[in-house]
C-alpha positions as CSV (number, residue, x, y, z in Angstrom):
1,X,12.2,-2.0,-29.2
2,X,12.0,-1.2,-25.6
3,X,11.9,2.8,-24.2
4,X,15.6,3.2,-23.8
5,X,17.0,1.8,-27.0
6,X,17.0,5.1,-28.4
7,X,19.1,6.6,-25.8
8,X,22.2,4.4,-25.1
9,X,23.2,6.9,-21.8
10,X,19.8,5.8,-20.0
11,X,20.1,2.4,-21.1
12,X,23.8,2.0,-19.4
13,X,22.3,3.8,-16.3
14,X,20.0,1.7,-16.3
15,X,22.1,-1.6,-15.9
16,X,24.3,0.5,-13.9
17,X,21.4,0.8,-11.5
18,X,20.8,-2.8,-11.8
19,X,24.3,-3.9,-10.7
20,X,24.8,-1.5,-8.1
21,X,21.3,-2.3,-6.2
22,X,22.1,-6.0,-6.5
23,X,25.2,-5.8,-4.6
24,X,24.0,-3.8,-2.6
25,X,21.2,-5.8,-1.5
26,X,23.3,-9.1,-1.5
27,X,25.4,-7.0,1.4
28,X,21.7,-5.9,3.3
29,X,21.3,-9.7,3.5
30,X,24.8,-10.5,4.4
31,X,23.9,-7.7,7.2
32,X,20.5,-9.2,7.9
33,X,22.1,-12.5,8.8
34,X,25.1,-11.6,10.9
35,X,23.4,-8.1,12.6
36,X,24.3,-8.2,16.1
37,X,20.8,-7.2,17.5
38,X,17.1,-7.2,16.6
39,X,16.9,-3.6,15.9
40,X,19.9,-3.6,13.7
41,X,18.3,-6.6,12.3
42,X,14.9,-4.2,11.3
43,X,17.0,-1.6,10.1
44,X,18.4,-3.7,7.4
45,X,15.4,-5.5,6.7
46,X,13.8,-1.4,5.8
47,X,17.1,-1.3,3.3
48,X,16.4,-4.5,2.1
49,X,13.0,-3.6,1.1
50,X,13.6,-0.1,0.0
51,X,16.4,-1.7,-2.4
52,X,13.7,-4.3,-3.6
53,X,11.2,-1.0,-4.6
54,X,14.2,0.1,-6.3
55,X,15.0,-2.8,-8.4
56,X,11.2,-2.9,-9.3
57,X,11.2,1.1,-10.4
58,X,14.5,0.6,-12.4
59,X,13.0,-2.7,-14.4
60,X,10.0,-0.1,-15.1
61,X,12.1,2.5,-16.7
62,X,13.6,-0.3,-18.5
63,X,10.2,-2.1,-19.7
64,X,8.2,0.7,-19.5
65,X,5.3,-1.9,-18.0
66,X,3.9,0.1,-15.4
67,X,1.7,-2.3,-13.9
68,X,4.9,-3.6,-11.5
69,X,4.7,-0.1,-9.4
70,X,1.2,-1.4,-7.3
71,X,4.0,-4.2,-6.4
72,X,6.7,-1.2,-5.3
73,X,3.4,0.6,-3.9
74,X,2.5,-2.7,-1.8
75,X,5.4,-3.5,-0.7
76,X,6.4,0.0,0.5
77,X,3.3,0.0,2.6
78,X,4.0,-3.6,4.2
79,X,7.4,-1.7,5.0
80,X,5.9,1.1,6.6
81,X,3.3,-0.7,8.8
82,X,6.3,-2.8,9.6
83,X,7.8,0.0,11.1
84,X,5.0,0.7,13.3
85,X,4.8,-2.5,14.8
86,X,8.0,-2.6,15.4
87,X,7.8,0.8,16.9
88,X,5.2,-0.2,19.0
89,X,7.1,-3.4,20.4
90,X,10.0,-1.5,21.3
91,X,7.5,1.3,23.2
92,X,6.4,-1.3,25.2
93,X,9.5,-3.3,26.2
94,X,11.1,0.1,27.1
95,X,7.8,0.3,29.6
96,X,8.8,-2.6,31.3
C-alpha cells in the first residue's frame, strides 16, 4: 500500500500532476526545438529542467522513496551553474 492510497483526493492530484507536467514538458521540447534564438533556446531548456525536478518530487509523494530528491537536488544545481555560464557568455559577447 503506497502513501496516498488512503486518501483518494491526493492520489488524483497526484496523477493530475503527472499529466499536466508531461504535456507541459512535451510543449518545452517542442519549444526547445523550434525557439527562434539561443537565449530563447536557454530559457526553455531552465523549464525543461525545472519540469523534470517536478516530475521527480511528484513520483516522491507518490512512492514515498525519498532517495530520488539528491537526483531533483543534482539536477537543480547543474541548472543553476548552467545559468551562470550562460550568463557569463552573454557578458562577454555584449563586450565585444
Amino acid at each position: 500500500m503506497t502513501s496516498t492510497e488512503a486518501y483518494p483526493i491526493l492520489n488524483f492530484a497526484i496523477y493530475f500532476s503527472f499529466a499536466t507536467l508531461t504535456i507541459s514538458l512535451f510543449a518545452g521540447l517542442y519549444r526547445l526545438l523550434t525557439g527562434p534564438s539561443l537565449p530563447d533556446r536557454i530559457v526553455v531548456m531552465d523549464l525543461v529542467a525545472s519540469l523534470v525536478i517536478g516530475l521527480i518530487i511528484t513520483y516522491i509523494m507518490l512512492t514515498g522513496q525519498t532517495v530520488y530528491l539528491n537526483v531533483a537536488v543534482a539536477i537543480a544545481l547543474l541548472v543553476f551553474m548552467g545559468n551562470i555560464a550562460f550568463a557569463k557568455y552573454l557578458k562577454r559577447r555584449l563586450d565585444q
